[in-house]
FIMIPA-310815 format. One record per residue (C-alpha): residue in one letter; x, y, z. Coordinates in steps of 0.2 Angstrom, whole numbers, plus 5000, padded with zeros to 4 digits. Layout:
BEGIN
AXYZ
...
***
This chain:
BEGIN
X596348954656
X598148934654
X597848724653
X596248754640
X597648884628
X598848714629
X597348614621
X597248734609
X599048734604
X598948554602
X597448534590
X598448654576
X598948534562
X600248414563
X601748424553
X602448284543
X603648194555
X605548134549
X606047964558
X606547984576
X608047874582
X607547794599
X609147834610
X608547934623
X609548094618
X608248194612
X608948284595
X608248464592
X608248414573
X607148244577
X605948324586
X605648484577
X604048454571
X603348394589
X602048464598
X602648554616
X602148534634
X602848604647
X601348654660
X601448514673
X600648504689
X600848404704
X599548284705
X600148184722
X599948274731
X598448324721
X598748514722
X599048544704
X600248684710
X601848684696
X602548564696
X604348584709
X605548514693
X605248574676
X604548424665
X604648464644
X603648324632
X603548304614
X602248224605
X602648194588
X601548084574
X602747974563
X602247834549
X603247704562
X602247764576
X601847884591
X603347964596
X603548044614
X604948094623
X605048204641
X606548304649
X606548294666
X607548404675
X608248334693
X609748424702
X611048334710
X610148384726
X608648284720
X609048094723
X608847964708
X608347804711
X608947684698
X608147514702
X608047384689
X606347274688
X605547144677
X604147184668
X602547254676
X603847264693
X603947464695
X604147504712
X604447684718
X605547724707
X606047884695
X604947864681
X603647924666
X601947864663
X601347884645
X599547864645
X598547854628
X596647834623
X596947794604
X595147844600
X594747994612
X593347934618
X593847894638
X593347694634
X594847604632
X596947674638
X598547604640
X599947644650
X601747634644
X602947654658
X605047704660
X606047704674
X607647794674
X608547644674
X607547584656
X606347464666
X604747444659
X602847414662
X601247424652
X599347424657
X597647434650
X596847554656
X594447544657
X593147594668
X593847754670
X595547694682
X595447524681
X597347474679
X597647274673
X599847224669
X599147074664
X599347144644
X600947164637
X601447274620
X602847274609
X603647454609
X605247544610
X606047654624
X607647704629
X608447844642
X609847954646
X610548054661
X611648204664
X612048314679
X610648404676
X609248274674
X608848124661
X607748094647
X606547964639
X606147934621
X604847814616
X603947744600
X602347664601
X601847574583
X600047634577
X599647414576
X599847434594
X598047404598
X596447444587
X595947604582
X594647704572
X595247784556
X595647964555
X594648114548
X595248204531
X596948134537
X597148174556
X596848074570
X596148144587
X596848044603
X596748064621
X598448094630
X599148104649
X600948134654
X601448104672
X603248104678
X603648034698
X605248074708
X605447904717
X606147974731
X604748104736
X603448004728
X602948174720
X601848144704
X601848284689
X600448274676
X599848344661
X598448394662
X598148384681
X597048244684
X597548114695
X597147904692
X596047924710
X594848034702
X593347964696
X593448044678
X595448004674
X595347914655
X594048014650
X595048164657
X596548164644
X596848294635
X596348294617
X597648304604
X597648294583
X598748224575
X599448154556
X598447994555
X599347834548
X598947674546
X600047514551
X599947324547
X600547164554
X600346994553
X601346884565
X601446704571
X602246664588
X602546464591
X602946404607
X603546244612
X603746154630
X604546024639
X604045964655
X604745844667
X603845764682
X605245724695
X603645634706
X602945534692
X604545514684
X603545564667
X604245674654
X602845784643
X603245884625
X601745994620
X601846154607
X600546294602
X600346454594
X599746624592
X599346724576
X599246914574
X598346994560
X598047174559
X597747214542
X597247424546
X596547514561
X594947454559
X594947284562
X596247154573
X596146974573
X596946854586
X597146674585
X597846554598
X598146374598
X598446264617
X598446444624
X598846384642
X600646324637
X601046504633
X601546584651
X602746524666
X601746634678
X600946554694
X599646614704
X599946634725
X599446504738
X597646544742
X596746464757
X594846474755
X593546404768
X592446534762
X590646504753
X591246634740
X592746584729
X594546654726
X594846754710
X596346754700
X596946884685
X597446774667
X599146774665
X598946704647
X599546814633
X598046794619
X596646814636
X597346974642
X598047044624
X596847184619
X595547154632
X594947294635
X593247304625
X592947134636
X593047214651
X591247234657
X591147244677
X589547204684
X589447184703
X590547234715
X592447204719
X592947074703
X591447024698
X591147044678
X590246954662
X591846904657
X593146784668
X594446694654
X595046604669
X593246494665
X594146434648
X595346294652
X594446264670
X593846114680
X593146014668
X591345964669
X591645774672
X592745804686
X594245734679
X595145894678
X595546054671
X595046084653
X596046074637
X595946244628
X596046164608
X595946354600
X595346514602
X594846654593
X594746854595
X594046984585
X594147174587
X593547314576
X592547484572
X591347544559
X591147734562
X590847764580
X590147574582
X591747464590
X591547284592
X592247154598
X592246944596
X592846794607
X592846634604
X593546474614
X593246274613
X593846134622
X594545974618
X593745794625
X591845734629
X591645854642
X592345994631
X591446164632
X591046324618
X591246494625
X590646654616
X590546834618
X590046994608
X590147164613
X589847334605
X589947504608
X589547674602
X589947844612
X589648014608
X589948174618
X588748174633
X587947974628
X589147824629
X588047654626
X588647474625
X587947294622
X588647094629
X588146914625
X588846794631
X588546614628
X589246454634
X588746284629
X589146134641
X588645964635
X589145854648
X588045934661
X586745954645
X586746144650
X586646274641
X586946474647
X586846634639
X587046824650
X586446994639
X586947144645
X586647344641
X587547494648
X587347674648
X588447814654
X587948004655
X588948134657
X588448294654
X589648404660
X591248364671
X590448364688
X589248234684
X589548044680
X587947944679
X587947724674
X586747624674
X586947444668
X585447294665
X585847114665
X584946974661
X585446764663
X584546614656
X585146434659
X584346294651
X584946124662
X584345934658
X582546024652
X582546144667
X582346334663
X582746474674
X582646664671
X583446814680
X584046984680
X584747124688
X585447304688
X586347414695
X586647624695
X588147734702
X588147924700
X589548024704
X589548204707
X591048324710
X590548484722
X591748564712
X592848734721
X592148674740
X593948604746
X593748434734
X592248374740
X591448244729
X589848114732
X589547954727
X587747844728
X587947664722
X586447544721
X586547354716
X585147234714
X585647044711
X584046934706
X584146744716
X584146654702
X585446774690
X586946654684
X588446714677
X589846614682
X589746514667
X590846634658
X590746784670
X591246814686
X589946854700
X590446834720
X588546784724
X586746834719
X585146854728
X585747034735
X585147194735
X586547364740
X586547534745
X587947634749
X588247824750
X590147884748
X590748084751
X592348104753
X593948254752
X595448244747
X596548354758
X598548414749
X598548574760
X599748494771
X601248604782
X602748614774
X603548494789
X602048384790
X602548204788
X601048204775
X601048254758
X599248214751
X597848134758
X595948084754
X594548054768
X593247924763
X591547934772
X590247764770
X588747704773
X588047564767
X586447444769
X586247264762
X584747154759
X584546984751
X583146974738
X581946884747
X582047024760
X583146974775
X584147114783
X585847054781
X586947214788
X587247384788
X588847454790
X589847624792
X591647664789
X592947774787
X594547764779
X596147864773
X597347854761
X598947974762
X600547994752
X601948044763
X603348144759
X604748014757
X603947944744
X602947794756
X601047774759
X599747734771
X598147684774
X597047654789
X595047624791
X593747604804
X592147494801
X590647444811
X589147304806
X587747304813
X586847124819
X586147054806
X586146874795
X587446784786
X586546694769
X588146614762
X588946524774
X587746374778
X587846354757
X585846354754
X585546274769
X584746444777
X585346574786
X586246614802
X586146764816
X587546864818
X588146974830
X588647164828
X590447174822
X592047294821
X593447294808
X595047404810
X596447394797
X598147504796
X599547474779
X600947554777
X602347574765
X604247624767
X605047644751
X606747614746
X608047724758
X609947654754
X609647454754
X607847434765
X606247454760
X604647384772
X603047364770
X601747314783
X599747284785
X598847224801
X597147164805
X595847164819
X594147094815
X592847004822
X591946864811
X591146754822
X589746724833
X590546834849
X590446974841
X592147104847
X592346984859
X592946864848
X593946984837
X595446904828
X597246984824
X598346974812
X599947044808
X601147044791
X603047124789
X604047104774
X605647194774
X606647184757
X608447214755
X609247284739
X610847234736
X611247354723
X609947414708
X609847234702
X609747124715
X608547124730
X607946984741
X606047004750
X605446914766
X603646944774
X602846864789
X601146834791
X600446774808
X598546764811
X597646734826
X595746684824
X594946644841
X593146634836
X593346564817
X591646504811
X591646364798
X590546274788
X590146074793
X588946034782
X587146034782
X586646184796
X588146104805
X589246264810
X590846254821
X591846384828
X593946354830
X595146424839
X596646464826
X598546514823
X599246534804
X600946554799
X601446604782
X603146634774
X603146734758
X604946734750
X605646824733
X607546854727
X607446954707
X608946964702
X608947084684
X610647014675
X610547124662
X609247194649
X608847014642
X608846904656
X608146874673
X608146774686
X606846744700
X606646624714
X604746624723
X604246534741
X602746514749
X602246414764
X600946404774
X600646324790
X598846324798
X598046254818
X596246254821
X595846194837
X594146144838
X592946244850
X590946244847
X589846164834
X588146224833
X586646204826
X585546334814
X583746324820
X582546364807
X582246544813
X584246574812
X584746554829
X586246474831
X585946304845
X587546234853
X587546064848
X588645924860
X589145844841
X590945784841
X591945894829
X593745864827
X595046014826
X596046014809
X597846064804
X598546094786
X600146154778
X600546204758
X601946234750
X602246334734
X604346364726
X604646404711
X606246454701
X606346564684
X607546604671
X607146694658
X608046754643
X607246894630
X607446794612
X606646954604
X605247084609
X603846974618
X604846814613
X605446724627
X606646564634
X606046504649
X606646364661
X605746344676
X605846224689
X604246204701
X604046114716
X602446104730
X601246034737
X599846034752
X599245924767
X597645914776
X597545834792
X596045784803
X596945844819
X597545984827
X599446014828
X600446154831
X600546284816
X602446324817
X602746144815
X601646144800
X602546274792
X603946194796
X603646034787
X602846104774
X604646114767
X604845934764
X603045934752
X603445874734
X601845794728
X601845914714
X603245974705
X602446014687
X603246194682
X602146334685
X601546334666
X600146224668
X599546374678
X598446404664
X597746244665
X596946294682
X595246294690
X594446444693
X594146384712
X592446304712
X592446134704
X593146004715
X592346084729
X590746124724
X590445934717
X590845874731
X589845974742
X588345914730
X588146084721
X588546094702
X590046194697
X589846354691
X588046354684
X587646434704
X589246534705
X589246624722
X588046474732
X589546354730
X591046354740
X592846384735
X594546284734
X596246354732
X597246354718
X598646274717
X600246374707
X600746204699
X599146214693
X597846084700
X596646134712
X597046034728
X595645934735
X594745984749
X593945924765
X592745804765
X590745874764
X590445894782
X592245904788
X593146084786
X592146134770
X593446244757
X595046334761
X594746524766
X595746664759
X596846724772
X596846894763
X594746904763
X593546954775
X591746954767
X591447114777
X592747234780
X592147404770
X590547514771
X590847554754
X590647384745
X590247214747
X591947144744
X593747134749
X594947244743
X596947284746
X597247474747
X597747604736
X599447604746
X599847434742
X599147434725
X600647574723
X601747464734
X601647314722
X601947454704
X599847484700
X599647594694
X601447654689
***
């Protein structure tokens, strides 16, 4: 009762707001008009107890914009961390999360995020918890401590992002507060609903406030220079972005050579695998009010929109694509919200992307359209995906989607037709100890393409997977836990011709410990079944009953170390547990002071039964080591500027064991066909600077340097890693990172498959941070490169790969 008589307060009418001065010292006077909360609750551990230090907020509607500030009290007793990060770098650290639904409707949220030491980080929140960095706003923040705590005062403009108008003057949001002490890890909310939950963004509290109305209209040009120290060639290219937000209503984007717009690069990737690597956009006008866009549609990252497609491998093979323009529109008429997107690409083989999407939600009844079209002249193809969603909620204990999707290609004359669905309906047991149930279904048609435009990790697949699990913060006060939640799985998987492919059962838990780290363990089992990916539509293989164990844990921050570390058994391959492979990654980092901090992981892998594609039904099974450096030094030198220095290397031997032959019926044949081991090695450096002209207007000077080498021979993998230090074939700055593939063109043309148009049959090739996709083995050598980080079947609960919740946390997502 006491969090419903809080609502209430905060739906009394507004009162007209003076200007508030962003200094962090909240001013009685400023803030007089505010709207109160004090009733925080901890919410991880997720035992909305009081909260242990008192957290004040005030929420105040102004004509410059949201205004929020919070007091939070922390004795001396308590310590502070006061570690400096880029943007979007929140470790554990003290902080506050202000997270904002600007409609009220649970669709769209962002996340505005400050440390104690005035870091910031900002997210789009959709789907409920779904938390991507990748957008960045313009916004104002500032703090201050004393002895008895510190404080935060932000101002968030209303052109922030799009929003429906008002009603006789007030304006109805959704609002959640969260403050974390870094060094317990101790999360307090208002209200009490934690970003685990199923229901979090539509959760929020509602709140009415004084509605205003801002405008803006801004053009951003960028320029770059670029030279080649291997081709001894110098390059000059600029671009731009336009912003136009006239009222709430209605938001227009505009971009011109997109890709020259962002210094970010994307990490080494190795893929063999017949499924290819995904990769977030890092480009500003692809990730800047994205969330109507974000349809998912599948499991793990699959979904009807991948920008990563614009600016691609182009369909003559010659390349990635040359974005020439784009264009974004996002709007509302009454409860309708809409959204349009619109790219094209420069040169003969040049392709037209499009998408719509609306929505319209009421109380109980959200319901949402997509289109997507793409046309692709080279290949004389043509592609276009309609989707329609529903969501029902009818009271907070049941959560009910259901999604239809549709495909149709047209290709040199050649129509094909395909759909699929999918349904997932959660239930919450309410007071029985936080239990709550999940059933999930999926059904993939053989011929649905999406990867045109979307992203889809493969078709022809049916799944059913049942999910109960508890989340236990009962804990003894000198447990070592603070928080946990059990996850319980079952799961059976079918193609859509029929053939069995696994079943699988797991168990897994997440716990939050009481210094502030994080751990996460599971258990898996698959039964015997057939693999229908690897042999690239060349039929399917038999494969043995298989176990998966996995364990990640994260030490935060205690004086100058912090570790984190995740290992590995699985079994992959034709033996079954016998061949079960291992592997193992530290990475200790040392803070030097709240500035400066220098990271170095290992990762060792040993693969005893790795089963690879030859080409054809040609399989072969390797016997392998990899080595992998990962190195970072950030160094924060002041509020403006930033230094950051990157290394990757990779070292990889695959000694060559078996090669077999698929019989027709699946059976694998061991075949006496020579089959060569194979060694590589891939480098990846990179050094940043980067000085804050103005909000989101940025110097950058980047130096980039790396490079790969595949050879047809085995050699040891410490040497590789070892002279993948002197690789330097590519030293193009990590800019042209938006000029990348999405990681099946190369690859699948070579492999005789076309790219894209069948998405989850071709194979994968690893992208390169400089940009290029590296070239891969020879059809009928070593196929594609294989993500180190995936295993096609390590969960129960999902056909896909995924990192934990603790190192999600680990790496600042979600804050």
């Amino acid at each position: 009762m006491r969090r419903i008589g809080v609502a209430a307060v905060l739906c009394a009418f507004g009162v007209p707001a003076m200007a508030v001065e962003i200094d962090g010292r909240i001013d009685p006077q400023e803030w007089a008009g505010a709207q109160r909360v004090d009733d925080f609750r901890l919410t991880q551990p997720l035992s909305r107890a009081a909260a242990p230090q008192p957290t004040e907020a005030w929420i105040l509607s102004t004509p410059d914009g949201l205004a929020v500030a919070l007091r939070n009290t922390q004795p001396q007793g308590v310590p502070r961390t006061r570690q400096r990060s880029g943007r979007d770098g929140m470790g554990p650290v003290d902080r506050v999360n202000i997270n904002l639904d600007f409609d009220g409707d649970g669709r769209t949220g962002y996340n505005f995020c400050v440390s104690l030491s005035n870091s910031i980080a900002d997210e789009v929140i959709t789907n409920e918890n779904n938390f991507k960095d990748d957008w960045d706003g313009n916004w104002r923040h500032a703090t201050s401590e004393d002895e008895a705590g510190w404080s935060v005062e932000v101002l968030i403009p209303w052109h922030i992002a799009p929003m429906r108008d008002g009603v006789s003057g007030q304006r109805t949001i959704g609002v959640n507060l969260d403050r974390v002490i870094g060094a317990s890890g101790e999360r307090m909310a208002w209200p009490a609903v934690s970003f685990n939950e199923p229901r979090f963004l539509s959760s929020f509290t509602k709140v009415n406030l004084p509605a205003y109305s801002q405008s803006l209209l801004a053009v951003t040009p960028y320029v770059v220079g670029v030279y080649d120290n291997v081709g001894s060639a110098a390059d000059l290219d600029a671009g731009a972005d336009l912003f136009w937000k006239p009222n709430g209503r209605f938001q227009l984007t505009a971009t011109l050579n997109p890709d020259f717009g962002q210094v970010e690069s994307d990490d080494l990737v190795v893929n063999f695998g017949a499924v290819e690597s995904f990769f977030n956009d890092k480009r500003p006008f692809f990730t800047e009010n994205q969330g109507l866009f974000e349809v998912p549609f599948g499991a793990g990252n699959s979904r009807l929109l991948y920008t990563r497609r614009v600016g691609g491998p182009a369909d003559d093979g010659s390349g990635a694509g040359d974005v020439a323009a784009a264009v974004k529109l996002n709007g509302s008429l009454g409860r309708f919200n809409y959204g349009l997107l619109a790219a094209t690409e420069d040169g003969d083989a040049g392709r037209d992307f499009y998408a719509l999407r609306t929505t319209r939600e009421s109380e109980i009844h959200d319901v949402g359209a997509m289109l997507t079209h793409v046309e692709r002249p080279f290949l004389d193809r043509q592609a276009s995906v309609l989707s329609f969603d529903h969501r029902y909620t009818p009271n907070p204990k049941w959560d009910v989607r259901t999604q239809v999707v549709g495909s149709g290609t047209e290709e040199a004359g050649e129509a094909e037709r395909d759909s699929g669905f999918q349904f997932r309906i959660d239930h919450d047991f309410g007071a029985s100890g936080g239990w709550r149930q999940q059933l999930w279904g999926l059904h993939l048609g053989r011929d649905l393409q999406l990867n045109d435009i979307g992203y889809l990790d493969r078709n022809d697949f049916n799944y059913l997977r049942y999910e109960v699990n508890r989340r236990v913060g009962d804990y003894p006060a000198d447990s070592r836990y603070a928080g946990s939640l059990w996850r319980y799985a079952t799961s059976v998987r079918y193609n859509d011709r029929g053939r069995h492919l696994y079943d699988a059962l797991a168990v897994n838990r997440q716990s939050d410990t009481r210094g502030g780290g994080s751990e996460f363990w599971e258990l898996a089992t698959y039964t015997s079944g057939y693999d229908d990916l690897i042999l690239r539509g060349n039929g399917v293989v038999k494969v043995p009953a298989k176990v998966f164990a996995y364990y990640e844990g994260f030490w935060p921050r205690k004086k100058h170390w912090a570790f984190y570390l995740e290992s590995r058994l699985a079994a992959e391959g034709l033996d079954g547990a016998k061949g079960a492979g291992a592997y193992l990654y530290l990475e200790p980092q040392y803070h030097f002071n709240d500035r400066m901090n220098l990271a170095l992981g290992l990762w060792m892998q040993r693969a005893p039964d790795w089963l690879l594609w030859q080409g054809d039904n040609l399989l072969g099974t390797f016997d392998a080591d990899t080595l992998q450096v990962n190195a970072a030094f950030n160094w924060i030198v002041d509020g403006r500027q930033e230094l950051r220095i990157k290394l990757q290397a990779i070292g990889l031997d695959a000694r060559s064991e078996q090669a077999w032959r698929v019989a027709a019926d699946g059976t694998p044949l061991r075949s006496a066909e020579a089959m060569p081991g194979f060694s590589l090695r891939n480098l990846g450096f990179q050094v940043r600077y980067r000085y804050e002209l103005a909000p989101l207007s940025d110097l950058y000077v980047v130096y980039a340097r790396g490079g790969a080498m595949f050879e047809g021979s085995s050699r040891d993998a410490s040497q590789q890693l070892l002279d993948s230090f002197d690789l330097r074939d590519d030293e193009q700055p990590a800019r042209r990172a938006g000029r990348t593939s999405p990681g099946n063109g190369a690859c699948c043309r070579r492999a005789g498959w076309q790219p894209a148009a069948r998405g989850p049959r071709c194979t994968a090739s690893r992208q390169h941070p400089a940009g290029r996709a590296l070239r891969p083995p020879a059809p009928g050598s070593k196929g594609c490169w294989r993500s180190p980080w995936r295993n096609p079947r390590n969960l129960a609960r999902s056909p896909r790969h995924r990192r934990s919740i603790a190192h999600r946390r680990q790496r600042g997502r979600p804050h």
